[in-house]
C-alpha positions in Angstrom: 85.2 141.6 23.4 87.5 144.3 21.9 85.3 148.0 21.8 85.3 147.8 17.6 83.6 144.6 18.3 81.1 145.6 20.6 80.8 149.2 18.8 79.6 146.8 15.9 77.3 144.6 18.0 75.3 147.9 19.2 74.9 149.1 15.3 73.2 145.8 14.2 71.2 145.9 17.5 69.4 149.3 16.5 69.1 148.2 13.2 67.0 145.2 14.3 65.3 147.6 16.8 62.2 148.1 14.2 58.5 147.7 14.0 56.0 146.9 16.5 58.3 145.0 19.2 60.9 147.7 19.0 62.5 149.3 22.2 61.9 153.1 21.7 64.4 153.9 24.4 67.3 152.0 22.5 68.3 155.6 20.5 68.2 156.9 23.9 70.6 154.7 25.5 73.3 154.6 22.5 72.8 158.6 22.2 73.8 159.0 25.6 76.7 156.5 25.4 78.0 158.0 22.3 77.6 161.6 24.1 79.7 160.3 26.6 82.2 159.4 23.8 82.2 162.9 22.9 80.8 161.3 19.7 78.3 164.3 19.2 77.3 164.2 15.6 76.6 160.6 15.9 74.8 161.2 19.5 72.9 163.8 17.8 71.1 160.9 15.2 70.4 158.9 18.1 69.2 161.2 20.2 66.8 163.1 17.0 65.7 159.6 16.6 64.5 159.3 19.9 63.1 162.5 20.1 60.7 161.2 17.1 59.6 157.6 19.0 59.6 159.3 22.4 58.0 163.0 21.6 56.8 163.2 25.3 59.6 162.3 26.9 61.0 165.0 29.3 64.5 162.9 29.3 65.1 162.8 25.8 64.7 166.5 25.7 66.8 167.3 28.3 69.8 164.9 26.6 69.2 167.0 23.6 69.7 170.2 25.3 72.8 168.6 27.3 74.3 167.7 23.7 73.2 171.5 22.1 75.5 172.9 24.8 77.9 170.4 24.0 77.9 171.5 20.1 77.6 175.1 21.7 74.1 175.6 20.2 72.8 177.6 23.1 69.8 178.3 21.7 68.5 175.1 20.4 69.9 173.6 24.3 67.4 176.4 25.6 64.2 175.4 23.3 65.2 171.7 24.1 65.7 172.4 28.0 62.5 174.7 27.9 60.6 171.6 26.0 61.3 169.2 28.4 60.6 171.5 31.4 57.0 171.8 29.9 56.8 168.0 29.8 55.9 166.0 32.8 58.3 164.0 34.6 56.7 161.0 34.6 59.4 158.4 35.5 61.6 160.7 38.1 64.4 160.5 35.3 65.1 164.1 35.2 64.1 166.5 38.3 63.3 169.9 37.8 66.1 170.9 39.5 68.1 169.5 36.8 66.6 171.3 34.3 66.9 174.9 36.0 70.6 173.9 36.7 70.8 173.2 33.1 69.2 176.4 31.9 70.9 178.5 34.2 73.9 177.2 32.8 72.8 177.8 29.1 70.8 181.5 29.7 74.5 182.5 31.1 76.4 181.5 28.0 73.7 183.1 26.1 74.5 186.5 27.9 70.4 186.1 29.2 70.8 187.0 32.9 67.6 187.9 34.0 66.5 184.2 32.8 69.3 183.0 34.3 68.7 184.5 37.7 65.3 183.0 37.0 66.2 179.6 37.2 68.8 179.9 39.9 66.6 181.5 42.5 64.0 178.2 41.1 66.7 175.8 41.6 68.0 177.7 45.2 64.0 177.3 46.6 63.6 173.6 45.3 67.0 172.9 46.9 66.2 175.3 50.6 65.5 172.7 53.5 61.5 172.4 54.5 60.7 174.5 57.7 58.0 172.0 58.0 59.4 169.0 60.8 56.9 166.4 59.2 58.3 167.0 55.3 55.6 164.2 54.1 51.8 165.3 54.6 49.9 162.8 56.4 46.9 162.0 53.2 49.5 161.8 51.1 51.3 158.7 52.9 
């Protein structure tokens, strides 16, 4: 199958992707692809889209604040990252880590230091090994 082709194929599968037996996560999926693409306006429908079926969804929020820096739209990437920081990851899709790596990232382009210091010292005690030996708890096995 040639890209065009295939490119095609996807269109007509998230038009069919409607009503009750629709995948929510399809606009997800082709937002990120197109993303990839550096396809940004188009990633930026998708990804909109899925922001309205999956409003709770931490990773949908943090693919939109991936694609704001992209576009350079600091501070819609830092509502977006900020949104899906106060969302709970529910799936293990997107660590918090991830997110304070992210808004580090966009509080420096925005100048914001003192945020971004923030989130790096966040990110540095997630990432610092455990002095604990035993790392799991015993109840919580």
């Amino acid at each position: 199958h040639s890209f065009p082709t295939r490119r095609s194929s996807d269109l007509r599968g998230l038009q069919v992707n409607e009503g009750p037996l629709s995948e929510p996560s399809l606009d997800l999926i082709y937002g990120r692809l197109l993303m990839k693409q550096n396809r940004f306006q188009q990633s930026q429908m998708h990804l909109d889209r899925a922001a309205q079926l999956q409003p709770e969804s931490r990773v949908v929020y943090y693919e939109l604040a991936k694609l704001d820096l992209h576009l350079k739209n600091f501070k819609r990437a830092r509502n977006d990252a900020e949104h899906a920081l106060s969302l709970p990851d529910l799936t293990g899709d997107v660590l918090d880590n991830q997110l304070f790596f992210l808004l580090v990232t966009i509080y420096t382009r925005l100048g914001d230091t003192e945020h971004a210091r923030k989130y790096s010292d966040l990110c540095r005690a997630l990432s610092a090994p455990s002095k604990r030996s035993d790392p799991i708890p015993k109840d919580a096995r």
